[in-house]
C-alpha positions in Angstrom: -0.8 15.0 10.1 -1.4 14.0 6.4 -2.8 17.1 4.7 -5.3 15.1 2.7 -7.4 14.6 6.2 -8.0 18.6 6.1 -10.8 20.3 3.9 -10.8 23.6 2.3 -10.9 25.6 5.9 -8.4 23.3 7.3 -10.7 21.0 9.4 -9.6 17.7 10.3 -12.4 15.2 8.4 -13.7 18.7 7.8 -15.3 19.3 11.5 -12.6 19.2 13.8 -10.1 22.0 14.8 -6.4 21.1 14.4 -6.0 22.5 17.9 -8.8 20.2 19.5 -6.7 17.1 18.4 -3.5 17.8 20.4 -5.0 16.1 23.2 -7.1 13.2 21.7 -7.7 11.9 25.0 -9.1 14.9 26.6 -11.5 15.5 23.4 -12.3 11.7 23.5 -13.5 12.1 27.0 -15.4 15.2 26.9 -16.9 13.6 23.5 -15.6 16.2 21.0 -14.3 13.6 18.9 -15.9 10.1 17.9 -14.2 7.1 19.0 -13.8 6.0 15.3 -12.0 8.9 14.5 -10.1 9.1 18.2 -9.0 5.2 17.1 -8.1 5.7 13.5 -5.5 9.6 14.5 -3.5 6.8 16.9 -3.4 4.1 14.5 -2.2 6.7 11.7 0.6 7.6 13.8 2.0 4.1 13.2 1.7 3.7 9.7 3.4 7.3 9.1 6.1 5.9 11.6 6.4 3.0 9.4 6.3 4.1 6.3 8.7 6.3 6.8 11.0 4.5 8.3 10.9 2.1 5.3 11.5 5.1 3.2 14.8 6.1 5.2 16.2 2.0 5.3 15.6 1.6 1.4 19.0 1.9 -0.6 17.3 4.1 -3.3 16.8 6.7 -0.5 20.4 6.9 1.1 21.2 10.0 -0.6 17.7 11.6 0.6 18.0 14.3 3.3 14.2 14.8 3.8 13.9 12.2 6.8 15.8 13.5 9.9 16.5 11.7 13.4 15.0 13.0 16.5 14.5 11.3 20.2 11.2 9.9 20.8 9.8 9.2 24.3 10.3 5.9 25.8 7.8 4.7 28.4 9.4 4.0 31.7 6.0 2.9 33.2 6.9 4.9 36.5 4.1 7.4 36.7 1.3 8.4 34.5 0.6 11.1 31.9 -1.6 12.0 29.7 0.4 12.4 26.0 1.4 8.7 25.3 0.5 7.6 21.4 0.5 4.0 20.1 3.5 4.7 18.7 5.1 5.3 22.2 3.9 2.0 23.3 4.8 -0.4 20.3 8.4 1.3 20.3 8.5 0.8 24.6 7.3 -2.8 24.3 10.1 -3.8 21.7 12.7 -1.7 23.5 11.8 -3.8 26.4 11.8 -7.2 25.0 15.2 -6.4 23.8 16.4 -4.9 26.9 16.0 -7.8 29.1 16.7 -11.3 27.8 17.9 -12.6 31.1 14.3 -11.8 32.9 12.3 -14.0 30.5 15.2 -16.6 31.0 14.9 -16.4 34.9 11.3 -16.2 34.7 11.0 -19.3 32.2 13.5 -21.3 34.1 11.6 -20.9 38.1 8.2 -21.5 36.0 9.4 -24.9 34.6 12.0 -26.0 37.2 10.0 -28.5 39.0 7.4 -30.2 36.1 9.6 -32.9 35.8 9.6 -33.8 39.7 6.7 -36.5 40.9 4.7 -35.7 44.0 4.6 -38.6 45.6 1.8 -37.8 48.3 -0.6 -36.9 45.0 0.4 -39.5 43.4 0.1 -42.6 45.8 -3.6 -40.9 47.1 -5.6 -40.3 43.6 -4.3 -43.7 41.8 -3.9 -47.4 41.8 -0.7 -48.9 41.5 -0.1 -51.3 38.8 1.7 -54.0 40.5 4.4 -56.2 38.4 7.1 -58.3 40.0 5.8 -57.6 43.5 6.8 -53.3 42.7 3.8 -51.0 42.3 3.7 -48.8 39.1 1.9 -45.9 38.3 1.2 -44.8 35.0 0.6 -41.2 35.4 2.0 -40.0 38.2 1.2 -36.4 39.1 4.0 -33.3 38.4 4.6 -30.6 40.8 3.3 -28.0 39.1 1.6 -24.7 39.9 -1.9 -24.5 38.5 -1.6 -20.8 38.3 1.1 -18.9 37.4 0.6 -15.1 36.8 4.5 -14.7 35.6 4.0 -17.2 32.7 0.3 -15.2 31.7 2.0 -12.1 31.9 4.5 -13.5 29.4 2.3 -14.9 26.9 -0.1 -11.6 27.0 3.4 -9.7 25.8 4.4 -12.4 23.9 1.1 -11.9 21.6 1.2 -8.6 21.7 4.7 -8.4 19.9 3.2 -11.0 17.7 0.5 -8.9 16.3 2.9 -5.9 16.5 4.9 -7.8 13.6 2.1 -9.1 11.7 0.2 -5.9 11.5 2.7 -3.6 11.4 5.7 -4.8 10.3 8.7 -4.0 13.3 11.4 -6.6 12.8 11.3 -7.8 16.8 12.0 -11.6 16.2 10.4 -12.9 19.0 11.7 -16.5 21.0 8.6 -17.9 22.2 8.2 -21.1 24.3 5.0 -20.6 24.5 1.6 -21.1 22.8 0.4 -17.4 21.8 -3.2 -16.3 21.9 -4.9 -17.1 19.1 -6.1 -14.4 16.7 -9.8 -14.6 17.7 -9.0 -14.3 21.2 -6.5 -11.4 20.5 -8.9 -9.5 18.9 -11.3 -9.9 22.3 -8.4 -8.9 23.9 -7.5 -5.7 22.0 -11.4 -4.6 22.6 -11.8 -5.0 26.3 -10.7 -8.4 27.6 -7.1 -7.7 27.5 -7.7 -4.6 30.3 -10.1 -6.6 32.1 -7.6 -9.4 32.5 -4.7 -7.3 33.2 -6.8 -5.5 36.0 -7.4 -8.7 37.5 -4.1 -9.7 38.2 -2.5 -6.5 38.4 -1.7 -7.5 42.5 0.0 -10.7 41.3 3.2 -8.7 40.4 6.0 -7.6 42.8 9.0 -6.5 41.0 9.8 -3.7 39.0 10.1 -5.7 36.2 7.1 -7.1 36.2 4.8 -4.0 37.2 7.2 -2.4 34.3 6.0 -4.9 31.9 2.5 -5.2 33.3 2.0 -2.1 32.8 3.1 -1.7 29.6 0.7 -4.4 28.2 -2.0 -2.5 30.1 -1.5 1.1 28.0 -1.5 -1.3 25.0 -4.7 -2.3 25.2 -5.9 1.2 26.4 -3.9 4.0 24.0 -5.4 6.9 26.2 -3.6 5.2 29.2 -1.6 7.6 31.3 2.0 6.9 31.2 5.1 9.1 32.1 7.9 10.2 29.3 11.2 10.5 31.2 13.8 8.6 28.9 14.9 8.8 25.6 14.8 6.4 22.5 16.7 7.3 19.5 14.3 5.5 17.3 12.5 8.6 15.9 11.9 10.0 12.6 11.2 13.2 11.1 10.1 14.0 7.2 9.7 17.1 6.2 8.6 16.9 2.4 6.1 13.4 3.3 4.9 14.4 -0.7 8.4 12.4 -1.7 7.6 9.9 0.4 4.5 9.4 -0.6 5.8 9.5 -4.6 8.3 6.6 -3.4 5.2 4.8 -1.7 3.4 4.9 -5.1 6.8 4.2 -7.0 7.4 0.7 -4.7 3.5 -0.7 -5.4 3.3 0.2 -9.2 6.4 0.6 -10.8 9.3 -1.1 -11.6 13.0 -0.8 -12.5 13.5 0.5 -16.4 16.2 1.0 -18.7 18.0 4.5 -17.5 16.7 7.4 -19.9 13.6 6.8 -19.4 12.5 7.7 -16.1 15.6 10.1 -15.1 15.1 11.7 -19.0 17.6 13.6 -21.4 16.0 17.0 -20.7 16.5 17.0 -16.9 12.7 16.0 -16.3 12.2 13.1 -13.6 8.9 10.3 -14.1 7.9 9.4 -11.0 6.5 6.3 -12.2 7.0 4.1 -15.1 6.5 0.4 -16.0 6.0 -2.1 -19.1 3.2 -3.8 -19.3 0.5 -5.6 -22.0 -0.9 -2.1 -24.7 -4.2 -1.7 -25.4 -3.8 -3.0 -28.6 -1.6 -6.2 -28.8 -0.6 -8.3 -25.9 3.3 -6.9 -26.2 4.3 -4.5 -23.8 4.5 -1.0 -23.6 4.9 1.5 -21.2 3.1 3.2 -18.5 3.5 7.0 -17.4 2.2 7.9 -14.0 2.8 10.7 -11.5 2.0 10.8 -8.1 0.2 14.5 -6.4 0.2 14.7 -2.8 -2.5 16.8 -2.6 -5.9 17.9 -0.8 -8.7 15.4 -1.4 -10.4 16.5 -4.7 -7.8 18.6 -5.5 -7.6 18.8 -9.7 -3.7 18.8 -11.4 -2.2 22.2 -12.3 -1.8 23.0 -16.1 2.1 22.8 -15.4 1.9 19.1 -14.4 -0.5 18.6 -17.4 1.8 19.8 -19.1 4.8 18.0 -17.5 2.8 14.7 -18.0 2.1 15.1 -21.9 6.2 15.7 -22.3 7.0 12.9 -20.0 5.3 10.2 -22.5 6.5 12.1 -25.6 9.6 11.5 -24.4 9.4 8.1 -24.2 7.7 7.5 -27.1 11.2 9.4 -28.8 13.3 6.9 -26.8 11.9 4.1 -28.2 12.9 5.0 -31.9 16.0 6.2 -30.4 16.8 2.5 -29.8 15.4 1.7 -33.4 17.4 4.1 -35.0 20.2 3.3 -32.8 20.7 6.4 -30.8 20.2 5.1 -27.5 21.6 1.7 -25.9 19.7 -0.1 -23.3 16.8 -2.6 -24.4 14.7 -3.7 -26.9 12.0 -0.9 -29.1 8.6 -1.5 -28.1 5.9 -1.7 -30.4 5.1 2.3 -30.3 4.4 2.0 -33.7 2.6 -0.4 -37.1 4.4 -0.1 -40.0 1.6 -0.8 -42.3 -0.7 2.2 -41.1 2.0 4.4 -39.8 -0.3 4.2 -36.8 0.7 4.5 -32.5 0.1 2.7 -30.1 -1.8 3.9 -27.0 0.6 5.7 -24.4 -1.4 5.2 -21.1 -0.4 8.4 -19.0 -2.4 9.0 -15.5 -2.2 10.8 -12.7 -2.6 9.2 -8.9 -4.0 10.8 -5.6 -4.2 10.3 -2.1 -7.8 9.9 -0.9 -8.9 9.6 2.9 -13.2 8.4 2.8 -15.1 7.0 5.1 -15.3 4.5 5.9 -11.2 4.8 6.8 -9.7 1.3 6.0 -6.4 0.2 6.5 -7.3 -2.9 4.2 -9.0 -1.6 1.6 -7.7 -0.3 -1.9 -10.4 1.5 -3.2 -8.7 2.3 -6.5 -11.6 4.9 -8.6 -11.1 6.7 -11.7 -11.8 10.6 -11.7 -15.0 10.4 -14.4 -15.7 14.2 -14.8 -14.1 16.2 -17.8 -11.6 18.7 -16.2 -9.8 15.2 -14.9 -9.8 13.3 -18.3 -7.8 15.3 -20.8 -6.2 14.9 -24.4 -3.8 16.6 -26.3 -3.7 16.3 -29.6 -2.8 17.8 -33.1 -5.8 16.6 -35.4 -9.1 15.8 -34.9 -10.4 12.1 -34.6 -6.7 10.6 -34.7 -6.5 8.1 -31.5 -3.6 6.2 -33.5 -1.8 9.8 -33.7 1.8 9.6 -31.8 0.6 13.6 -30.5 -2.4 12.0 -29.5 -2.3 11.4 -25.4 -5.3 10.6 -23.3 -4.0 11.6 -19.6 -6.7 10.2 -16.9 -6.8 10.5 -12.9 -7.0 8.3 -10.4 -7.6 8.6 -6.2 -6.4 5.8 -4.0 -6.9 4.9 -0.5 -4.1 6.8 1.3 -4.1 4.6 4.5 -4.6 1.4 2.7 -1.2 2.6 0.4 0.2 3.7 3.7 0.1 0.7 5.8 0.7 -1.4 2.7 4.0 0.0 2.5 4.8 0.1 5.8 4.4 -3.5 6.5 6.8 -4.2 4.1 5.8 -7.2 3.0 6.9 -8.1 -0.9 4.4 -11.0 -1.6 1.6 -7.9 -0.3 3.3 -5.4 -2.5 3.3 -8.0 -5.5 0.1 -8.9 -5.3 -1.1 -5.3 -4.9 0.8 -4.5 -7.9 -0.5 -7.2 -10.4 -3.8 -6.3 -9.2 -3.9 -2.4 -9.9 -2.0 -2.4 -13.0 -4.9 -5.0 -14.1 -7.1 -2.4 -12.6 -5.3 0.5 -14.5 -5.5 -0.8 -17.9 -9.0 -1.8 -17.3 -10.2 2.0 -16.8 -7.7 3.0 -19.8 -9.7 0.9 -21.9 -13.4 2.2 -20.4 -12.2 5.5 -21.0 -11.6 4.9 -24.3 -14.5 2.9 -25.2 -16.4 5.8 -23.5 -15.0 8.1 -26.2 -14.7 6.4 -29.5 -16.4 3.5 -31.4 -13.9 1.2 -32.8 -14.6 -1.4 -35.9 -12.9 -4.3 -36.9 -12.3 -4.3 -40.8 -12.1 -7.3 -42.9 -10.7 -8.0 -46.1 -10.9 -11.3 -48.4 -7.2 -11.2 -49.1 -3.8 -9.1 -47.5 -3.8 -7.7 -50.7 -7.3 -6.3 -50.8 -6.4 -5.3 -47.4 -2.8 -3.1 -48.1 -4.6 -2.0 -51.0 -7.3 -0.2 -48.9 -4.3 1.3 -46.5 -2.5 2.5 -49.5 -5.2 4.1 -51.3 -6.9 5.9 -48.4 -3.4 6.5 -46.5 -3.8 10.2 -46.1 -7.6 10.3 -45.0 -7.4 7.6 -42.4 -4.1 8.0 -41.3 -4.2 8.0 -37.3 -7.7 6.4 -37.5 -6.2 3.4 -38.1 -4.0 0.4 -36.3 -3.1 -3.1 -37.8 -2.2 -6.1 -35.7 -2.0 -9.8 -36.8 -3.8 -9.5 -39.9 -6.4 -7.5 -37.7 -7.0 -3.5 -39.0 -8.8 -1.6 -36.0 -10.4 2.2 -37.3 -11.2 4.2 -34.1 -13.5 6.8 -34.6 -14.4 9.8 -31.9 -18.1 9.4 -31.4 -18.7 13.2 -31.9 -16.6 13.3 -35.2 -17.9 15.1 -38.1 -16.7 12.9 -41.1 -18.1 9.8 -39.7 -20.3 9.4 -42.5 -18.1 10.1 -45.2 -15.9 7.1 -43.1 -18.3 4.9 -43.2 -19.3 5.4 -46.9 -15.7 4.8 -47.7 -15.8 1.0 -45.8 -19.4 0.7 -47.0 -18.0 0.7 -50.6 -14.2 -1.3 -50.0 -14.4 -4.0 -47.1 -15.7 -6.7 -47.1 -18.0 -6.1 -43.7 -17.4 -4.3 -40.4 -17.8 -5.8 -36.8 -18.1 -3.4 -33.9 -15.1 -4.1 -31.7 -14.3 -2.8 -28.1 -10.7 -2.9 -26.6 -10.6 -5.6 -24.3 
């Protein structure tokens, strides 16, 4: 179980005893549990399944020895017992699909063997010949076929149910249907309470092993607390035993992306966890982006040695990119760390991310929020009032829906991931820049000529230097809104430019 679901004293969603949860169904039943909570513990188990099992397929991971196999239990549908999770099922189901072709076959082929065959006796009593050259014709004559067949139900119930298996959670079971599925509505009436209902109702239709096997299979889908026996085993099973790596590689897939080597594995031996180009703050080039991932409780602030770490990290990188300038390094093109005209740096976003669990618990929701009290926005810096300062590094923190992450990843969908991506490194920048705007007032300074305007840089170089950025004919001055020489600042633009506009990063 995720440790971010326990509080401070080690309660599950801080009320229930670890101990009380071995047997959801037993808690569920004597009402020690809600049923929201008894739903989302045996949905969770999937997702961790999944995510998991994504982490041990990727290539990246090959070399990892964190994720271990083990024998699951697979659900012979014999007798009934009470310790059967989702999981169980979903891995029972496909097991069973994949086990036995030829009894869909034989069941497909006695369903449909006699549609094409006329019956006659229907036929000649219910219609009107047509007659034409002295030889009645009828124009619909009637099939033999059966107007119920439990068989064919009992397909397309399990038919669906893989279905939403692979669209909800991802299991590569390519399903041969020659049927028309339940419709997505419907499914969701069925998953509720119509599925049991229906199942119950023709539970007597069924004489085979087979088909009780199957039957009841469908049956403990649509009720997890159903009572089924474990006897045989399924080597489909995994085990992690550091989940904090997966969860870094979970982070890693949705926000980063692949970089020039040196800069995530760095020359000092330190590892980022997550690193990716992307539009600055201050021009619409790219720079790049320093995160790191803590698995830890919820609320949970950063140690000073992962401050510490995160400061280095960007430092690093800032080094690297002069390294290619300079020609040190090989492997890309220099960013634009730096403006030649000011001596001023570009801002290094550098955040931290955590796994957050909140009610209400959504598999579909992102719920991306910025950490806005002081011990989770931090700076290190050299001088006072220098934001354009290369030792100058704003780190912020961020928490993010664990179980929206987790099931994000385990579906394993790229067009999800993508869009996902795009969407919080939009979101990232965004809070960058309302953090900054929070803590300094910037101006826009305008000269009548270039001239007037390197004139100004050159002349008050040493005071302004860090408080100062030029892009595009554009000089920014940042100013701390707590700084002390802000009036001998603004006497100095008062008496040189031209006029000042109030700018905010965008």
């Amino acid at each position: 179980m995720p440790k971010v679901i326990l509080n401070a004293e080690n309660k599950v969603f801080g009320k229930y005893d670890p101990v009380l949860l071995l047997d959801l169904d037993d808690a569920y039943r004597k009402k020690e549990i809600t049923k929201e909570h008894y739903d989302f513990l045996y949905g969770l188990s999937v997702w961790l399944y999944r995510s998991i099992k994504v982490f041990k397929t990727d290539p990246k991971n090959e070399k990892s020895d964190i994720v271990t196999q083990r024998v699951v239990s697979y659900l012979d549908g014999t007798k009934f017992k009470v310790d059967s999770t989702i999981v169980d099922i979903i891995l029972s189901l496909i097991k069973f699909y994949n086990d036995n072709q030829d009894f869909f076959l034989f069941i497909i082929k006695n369903t449909h063997s006699g549609y094409n065959k006329v019956n006659w006796r229907k036929t000649i009593a219910t219609q009107q010949p047509l007659v034409q050259h002295s030889k009645p014709l009828y124009l619909k004559p009637v099939n033999k076929k059966k107007q119920i067949n439990f068989d064919e139900e009992l397909l397309i119930i399990f038919y669906s149910i893989l279905n939403y298996i692979n669209k909800t959670y991802g299991f590569s079971c390519k399903v041969n249907c020659n049927y028309e599925l339940i419709d997505k509505q419907l499914f969701e009436a069925y998953r509720k309470r119509l599925g049991k209902k229906r199942l119950l109702e023709i539970k007597y239709k069924y004489f085979s092993d087979k088909s009780q096997h199957l039957w009841k299979l469908c049956y403990a889908f649509f009720n997890c607390s159903a009572q089924i026996c474990s006897s045989k085993q399924l080597e489909d099973f995994l085990i992690a035993k550091d989940f904090n790596i997966v969860f870094e590689a979970i982070i890693d897939e949705l926000i980063g992306s692949d970089v020039p080597k040196g800069l995530k594995e760095q020359q000092d031996g330190k590892i980022v966890d997550h690193i990716y180009s992307y539009p600055s703050l201050m021009r619409p080039e790219n720079i790049y982006y320093i995160g790191d991932s803590k698995y830890y409780k919820i609320g949970a602030s950063v140690g000073e040695n992962s401050i510490y770490k995160q400061y280095t990290y960007a430092k690093n990188v800032i080094q690297y990119n002069f390294d290619l300038i300079f020609g040190k390094q090989n492997g890309g093109s220099p960013l634009p760390y730096r403006d030649d005209l000011t001596e001023g740096y570009n801002i290094t976003p550098n955040f931290f991310i955590s796994a957050d669990i909140t009610e209400p618990y959504s598999y579909r929701e992102e719920r991306l929020k910025i950490r806005d009290n002081d011990k989770d926005k931090r700076m290190s810096k050299q001088f006072e009032n220098r934001l354009f300062d290369r030792d100058t590094l704003w780190l912020s923190h961020y928490d993010i829906n664990f179980l929206y992450v987790l099931s994000l990843y385990g579906r394993d969908n790229d067009p999800a991931k993508k869009i996902f991506k795009d969407k919080v490194r939009r979101i990232f920048r965004g809070e960058v820049i309302g953090l900054l705007n929070g803590q300094y007032n910037f101006y826009k300074l305008e000269f009548e000529s270039t001239e007037g305007r390197e004139k100004f840089i050159k002349d008050n170089f040493r005071f302004l230097l860090g408080k100062l950025y030029h892009y595009d004919g554009m000089l920014i001055l940042a100013i701390e809104r707590n700084c002390r020489d802000k009036s001998k600042i603004f006497n100095l633009i008062d008496k040189e430019c031209d006029f000042v506009k109030r700018y905010k990063l965008i």
